[in-house]
C-alpha positions as CSV (number, residue, x, y, z in Angstrom):
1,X,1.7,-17.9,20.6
2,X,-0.5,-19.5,18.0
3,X,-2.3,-16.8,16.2
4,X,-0.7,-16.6,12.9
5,X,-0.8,-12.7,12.6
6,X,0.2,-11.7,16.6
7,X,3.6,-13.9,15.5
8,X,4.5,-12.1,12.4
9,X,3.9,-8.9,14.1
10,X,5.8,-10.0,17.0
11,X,8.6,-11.1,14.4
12,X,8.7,-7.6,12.1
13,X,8.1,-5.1,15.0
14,X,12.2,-4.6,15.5
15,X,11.8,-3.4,11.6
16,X,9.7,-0.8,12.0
17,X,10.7,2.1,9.8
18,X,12.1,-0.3,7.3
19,X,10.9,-2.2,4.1
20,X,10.2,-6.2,5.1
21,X,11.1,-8.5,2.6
22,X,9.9,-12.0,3.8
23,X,10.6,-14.9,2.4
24,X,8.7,-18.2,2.8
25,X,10.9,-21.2,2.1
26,X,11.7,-24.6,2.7
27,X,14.9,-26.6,2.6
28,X,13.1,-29.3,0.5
29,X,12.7,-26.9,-1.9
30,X,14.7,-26.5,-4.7
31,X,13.5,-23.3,-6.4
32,X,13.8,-22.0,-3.2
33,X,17.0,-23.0,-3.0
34,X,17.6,-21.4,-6.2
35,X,16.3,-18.2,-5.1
36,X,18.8,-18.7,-2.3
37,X,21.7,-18.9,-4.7
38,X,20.8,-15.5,-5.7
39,X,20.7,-13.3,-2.0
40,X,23.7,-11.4,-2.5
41,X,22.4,-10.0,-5.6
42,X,19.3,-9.4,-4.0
43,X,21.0,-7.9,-1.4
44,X,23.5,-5.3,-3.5
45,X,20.1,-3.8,-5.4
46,X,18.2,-3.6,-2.4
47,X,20.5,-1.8,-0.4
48,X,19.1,1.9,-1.1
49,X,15.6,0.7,0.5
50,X,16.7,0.0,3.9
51,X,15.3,-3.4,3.6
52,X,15.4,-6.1,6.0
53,X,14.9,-10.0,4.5
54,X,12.9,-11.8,6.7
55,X,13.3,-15.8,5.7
56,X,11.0,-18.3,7.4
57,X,11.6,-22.2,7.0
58,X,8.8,-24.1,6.2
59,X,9.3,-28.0,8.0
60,X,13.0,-28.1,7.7
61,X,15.1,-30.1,10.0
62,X,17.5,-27.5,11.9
63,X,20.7,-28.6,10.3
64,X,19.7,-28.9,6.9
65,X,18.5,-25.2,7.6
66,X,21.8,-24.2,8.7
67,X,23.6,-25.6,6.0
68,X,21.4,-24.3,3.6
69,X,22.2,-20.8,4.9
70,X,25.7,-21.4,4.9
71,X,25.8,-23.1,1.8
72,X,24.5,-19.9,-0.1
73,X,25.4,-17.6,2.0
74,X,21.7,-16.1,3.3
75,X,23.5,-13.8,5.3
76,X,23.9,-9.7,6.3
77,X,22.8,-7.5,9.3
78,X,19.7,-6.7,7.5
79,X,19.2,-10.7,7.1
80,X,16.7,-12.9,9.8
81,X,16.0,-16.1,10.0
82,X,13.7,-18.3,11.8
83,X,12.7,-22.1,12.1
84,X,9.7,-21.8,14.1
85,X,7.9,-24.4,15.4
86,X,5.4,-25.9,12.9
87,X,2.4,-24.9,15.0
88,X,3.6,-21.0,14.7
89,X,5.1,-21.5,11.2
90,X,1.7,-23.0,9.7
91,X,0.0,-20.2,11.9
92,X,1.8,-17.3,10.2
93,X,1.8,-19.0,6.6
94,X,-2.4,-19.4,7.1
95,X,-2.2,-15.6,7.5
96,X,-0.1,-14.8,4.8
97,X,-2.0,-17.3,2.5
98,X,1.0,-19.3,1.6
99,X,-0.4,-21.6,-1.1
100,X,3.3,-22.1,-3.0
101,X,7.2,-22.0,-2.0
102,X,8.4,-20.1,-2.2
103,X,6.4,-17.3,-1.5
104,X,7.5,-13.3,-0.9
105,X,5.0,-10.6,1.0
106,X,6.9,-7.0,1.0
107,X,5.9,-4.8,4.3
108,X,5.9,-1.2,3.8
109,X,7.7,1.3,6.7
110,X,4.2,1.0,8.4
111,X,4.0,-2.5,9.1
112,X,1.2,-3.1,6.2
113,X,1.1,-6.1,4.1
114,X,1.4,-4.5,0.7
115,X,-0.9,-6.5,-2.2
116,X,2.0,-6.3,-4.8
117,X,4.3,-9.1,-6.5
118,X,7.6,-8.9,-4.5
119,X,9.3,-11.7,-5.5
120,X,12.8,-11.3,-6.0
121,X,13.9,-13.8,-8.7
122,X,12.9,-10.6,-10.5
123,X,14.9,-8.2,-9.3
124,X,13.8,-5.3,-11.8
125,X,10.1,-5.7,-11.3
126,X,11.3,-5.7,-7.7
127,X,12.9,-2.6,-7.5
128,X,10.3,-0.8,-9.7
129,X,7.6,-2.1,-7.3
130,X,9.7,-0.6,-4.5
131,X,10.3,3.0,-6.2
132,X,6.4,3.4,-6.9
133,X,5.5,3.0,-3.1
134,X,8.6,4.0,-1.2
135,X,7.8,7.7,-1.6
């Protein structure tokens, strides 16, 4: 699969129903790495929104990806993570317009790419996103 938007749907369509929360990152990348540090926080004030966190690596080598994840703990049942291959990960990052890393797109219930700032380093602005479109 190369088409950068037939991936991400193939990747969110278990989630429908639920609030997406993806998160482009890299393991070269230390404010990602930051924002990282940060998940189970994220985690605790997201759990009335029946969430899902969606983290896709952007051109890291699988064992600095999986020590990354263990390192900060980037883990739940409501918590994916892929490594896809660079073909399918710059596919999906042209269709989300990645431009910066880390970058966060929020999908509503509907599977709808929602034009709002969803990035979780602040977790108020976050949640108050969240409450004006979750009803």
């Amino acid at each position: 699969m190369s088409d950068g938007e037939k991936i991400l749907r193939k990747l969110i369509e278990p989630y429908k129903g639920k609030f997406v929360l993806v998160d482009v990152w890299g393991t070269w990348c230390s404010p990602c790495k930051r924002a990282l540090s940060h998940s189970k926080e994220l985690y605790e004030r997201m759990a009335l929104y029946d969430m899902v966190f969606l983290y896709l690596a952007n051109r890291s080598d699988e064992g600095a990806w999986k020590n990354v994840i263990k390192e900060y703990n980037v883990t739940g049942e409501n918590v994916v993570h892929y490594n896809l291959p660079e073909a399918q990960q710059s596919a999906v990052e042209h269709f989300l317009k990645v431009s910066s890393f880390p970058t966060y797109k929020l999908i509503d219930a509907f599977g709808n790419i929602l034009p709002v700032n969803a990035d979780p380093r602040d977790l108020d602005a976050l949640v108050r996103v969240i409450e004006m479109i979750k009803d």
